[in-house]
N, C-alpha and C positions, 0 to 999 in steps of 0.2 A: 580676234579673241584675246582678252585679257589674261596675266595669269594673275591669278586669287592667289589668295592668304590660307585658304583651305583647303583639301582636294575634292577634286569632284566626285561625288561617289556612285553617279551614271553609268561609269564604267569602267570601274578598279581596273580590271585587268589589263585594257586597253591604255589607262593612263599612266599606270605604275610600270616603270621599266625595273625590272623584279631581278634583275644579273646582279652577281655576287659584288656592287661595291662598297668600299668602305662608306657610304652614304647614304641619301634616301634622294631617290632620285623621279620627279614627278613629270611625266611630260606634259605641256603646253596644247598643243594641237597636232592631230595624226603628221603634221608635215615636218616642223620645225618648234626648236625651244622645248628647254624644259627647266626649271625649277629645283636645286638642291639644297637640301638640309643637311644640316650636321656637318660641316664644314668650317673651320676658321682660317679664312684665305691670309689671318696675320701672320698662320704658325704651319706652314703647310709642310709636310712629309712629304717623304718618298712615292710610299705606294700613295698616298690621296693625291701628287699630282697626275704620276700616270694612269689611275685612272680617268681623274680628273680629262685627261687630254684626249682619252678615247671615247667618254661622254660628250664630249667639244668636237670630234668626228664624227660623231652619231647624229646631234640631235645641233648644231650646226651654231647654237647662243644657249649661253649655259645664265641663269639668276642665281643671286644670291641674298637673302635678306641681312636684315640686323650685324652687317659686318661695320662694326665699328676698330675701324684700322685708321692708324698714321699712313700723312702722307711716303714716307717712309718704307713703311711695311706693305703699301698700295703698288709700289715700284717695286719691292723684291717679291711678289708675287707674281707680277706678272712676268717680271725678268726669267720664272722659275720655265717660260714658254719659247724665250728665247733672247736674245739679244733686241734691246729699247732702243727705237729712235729719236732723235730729238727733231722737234717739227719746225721748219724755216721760218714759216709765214704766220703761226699761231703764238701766241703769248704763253709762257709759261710758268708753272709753279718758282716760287723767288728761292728754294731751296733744295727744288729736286726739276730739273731740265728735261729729265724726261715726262714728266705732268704737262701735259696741256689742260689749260685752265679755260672752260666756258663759264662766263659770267654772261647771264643775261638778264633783263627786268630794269626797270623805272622807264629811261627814257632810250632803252637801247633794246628793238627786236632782235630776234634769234633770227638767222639766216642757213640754220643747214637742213628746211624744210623741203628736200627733193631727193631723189633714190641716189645712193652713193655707195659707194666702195672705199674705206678710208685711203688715202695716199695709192691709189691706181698709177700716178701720174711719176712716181719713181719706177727706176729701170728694176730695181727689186720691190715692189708692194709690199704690202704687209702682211703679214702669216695672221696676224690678228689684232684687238683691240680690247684695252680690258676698262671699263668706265664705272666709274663709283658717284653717286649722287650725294654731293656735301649738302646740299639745300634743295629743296623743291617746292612748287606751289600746293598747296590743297588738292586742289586738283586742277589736270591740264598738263602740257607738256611730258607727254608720252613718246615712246619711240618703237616704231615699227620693223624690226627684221623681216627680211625677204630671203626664200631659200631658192637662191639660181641653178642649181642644179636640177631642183623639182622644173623650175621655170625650165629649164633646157630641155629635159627629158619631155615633158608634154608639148613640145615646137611639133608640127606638123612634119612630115620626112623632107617633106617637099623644100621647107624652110633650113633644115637641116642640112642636107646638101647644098642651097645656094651659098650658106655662111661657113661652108666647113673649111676653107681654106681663106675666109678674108681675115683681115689684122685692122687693127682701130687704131686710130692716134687719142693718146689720154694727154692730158694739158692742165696744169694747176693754173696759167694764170687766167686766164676767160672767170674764173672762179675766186681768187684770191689776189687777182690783180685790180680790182674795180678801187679798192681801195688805198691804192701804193699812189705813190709820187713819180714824176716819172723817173730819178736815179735808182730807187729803190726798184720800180719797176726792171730799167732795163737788168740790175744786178741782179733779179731772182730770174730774169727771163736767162741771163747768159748761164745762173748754175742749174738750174734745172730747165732743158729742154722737153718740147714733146716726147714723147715714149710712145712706140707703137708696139703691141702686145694683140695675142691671137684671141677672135671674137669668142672664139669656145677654146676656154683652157683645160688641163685633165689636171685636180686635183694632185698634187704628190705625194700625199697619203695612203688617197683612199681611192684614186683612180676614176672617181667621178668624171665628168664632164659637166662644164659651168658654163653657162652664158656671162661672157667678163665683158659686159658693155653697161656704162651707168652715164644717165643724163650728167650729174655732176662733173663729170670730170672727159666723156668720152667725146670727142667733135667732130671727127668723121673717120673713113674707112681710109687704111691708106691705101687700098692697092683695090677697088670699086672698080674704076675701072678696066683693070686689065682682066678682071676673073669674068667680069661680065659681059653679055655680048653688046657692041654700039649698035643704035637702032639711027638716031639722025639727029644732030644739033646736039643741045644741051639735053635732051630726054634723059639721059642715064644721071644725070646729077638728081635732076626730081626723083626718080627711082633711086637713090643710094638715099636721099633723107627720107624717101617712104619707109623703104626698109629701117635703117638706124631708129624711126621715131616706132616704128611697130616694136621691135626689140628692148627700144625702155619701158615698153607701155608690160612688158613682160612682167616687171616689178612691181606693180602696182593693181596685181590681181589677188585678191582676198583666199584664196585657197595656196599660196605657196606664202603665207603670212602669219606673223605673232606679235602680238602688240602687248608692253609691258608700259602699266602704271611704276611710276617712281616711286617710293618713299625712302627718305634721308636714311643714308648707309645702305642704301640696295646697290649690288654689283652685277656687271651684265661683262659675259665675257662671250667673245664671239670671232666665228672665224671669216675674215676679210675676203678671202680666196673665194669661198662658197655662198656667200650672202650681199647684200646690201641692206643699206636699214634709213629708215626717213625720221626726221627728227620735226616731231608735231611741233607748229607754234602758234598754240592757239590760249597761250596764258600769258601773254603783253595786257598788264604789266608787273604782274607779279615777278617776282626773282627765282632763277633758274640756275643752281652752280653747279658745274660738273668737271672732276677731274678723269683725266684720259691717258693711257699709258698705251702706245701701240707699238707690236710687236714685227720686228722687220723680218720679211718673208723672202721668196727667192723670183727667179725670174721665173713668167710664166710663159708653160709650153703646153 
């Protein structure tokens, strides 16, 4: 489901989240997302970010239209969430280091068309990510958030207990190495190594439970086979990529989902712990620019 320029008026009650905030706040779909107005993410107060922050716990990716902000005022907004990182392996803005700059279009496809978790693959992830559309196509190149927690919570029990005590290895270069050299390569392999991090993490806000496993960036379980029982030979490695490949396929189910059309100056701000989000690429070769400001989170337990 898209979110509209208008509300739906099918069913006010249900779409309009009606608590006292300083804004107007519309949701998206019963699962995830919602939509605020009256907001200028250039000039943000006090009480609009806290609540801002508990709308962003609730409803798990927050929109925003018409925010015509400097790259500048893009970065102390989101800084307002917590402390910025600056990203190794992506290009960035020539005047503010914490922007990562997606250019995409002529003769250069988009490549982050698969479920992700931004920067899994640090020993602290990201708390979150805040993305402003400098340019966009007409139409095309959409991006879909997924709510993992909805995903975790509807896992069958049975699933639940097998993965409750395994841990994933997350890995940037399988991902961001395809394109290095190999000095390049080995340098970003020596500072950032694999990170293994637990299959279902508990929120630290809001005490959720997340399925934290993403095709992007997750490559296998590190401790498969010890939690599981051996059966004979290699059997337990086909059964550990049964499972891992059943578990991404978690993201990619239309009912824990929100799909948002772009238009130039809309902002999407979302939390990295509780979600993943797939980045449509189906508007090659039109041009696609987006700036990206993510926010560094803590370790997950």
């Amino acid at each position: 489901m898209r979110t509209s320029d208008t509300k739906d008026t099918k069913d006010t009650k249900n779409a309009e989240d009606t608590r006292a905030w300083p804004f107007t706040l519309h949701r998206c779909t019963p699962t995830i997302g919602a939509e605020v107005s009256g907001v200028d993410l250039g000039n943000l107060d006090d009480t609009t970010y806290r609540a801002l922050r508990q709308a962003l716990l609730d409803h798990k990716v927050l929109f925003f239209r018409d925010q015509h902000i400097t790259p500048a005022q893009h970065v102390a907004a989101a800084r307002r969430f917590g402390e910025l990182e600056v990203h190794p392996m992506i290009g960035h803005h020539p005047d503010h280091p914490e922007l990562v700059v997606f250019g995409r279009g002529g003769d250069k496809r988009g490549r982050e068309n698969l479920y992700h978790s931004d920067v899994s693959w640090r020993e602290l992830p990201s708390m979150g990510s805040m993305l402003r559309c400098v340019e966009c196509p007409e139409i095309g190149g959409d991006t879909i958030w997924v709510n993992m927690a909805a995903a975790y919570a509807a896992l069958p029990e049975d699933v639940k207990t097998r993965i409750a005590e395994l841990r994933a290895v997350h890995d940037a270069m399988p991902t961001f190495g395809q394109s290095m050299d190999g000095e390049r390569y080995d340098e970003m392999r020596a500072k950032y190594p694999p990170m293994v991090h637990p299959v279902v993490r508990t929120h630290p806000e809001t005490g959720e439970k997340i399925l934290y496993v993403n095709e992007g960036f997750t490559t296998h379980f590190a401790n498969y086979a010890r939690m599981q029982p051996y059966r004979i030979g290699s059997d337990f490695r086909m059964a550990e990529m049964d499972l891992m490949q059943y578990l991404f396929r978690q993201a990619a189910a239309p009912e824990y989902q929100v799909r948002l059309r772009w238009r130039a100056n809309t902002v999407a701000l979302w939390d990295n712990r509780s979600t993943q989000h797939y980045a449509v690429q189906d508007y090659f070769p039109a041009v696609r620019h987006m700036n990206r400001a993510t926010i560094i989170g803590d370790r997950p337990a």
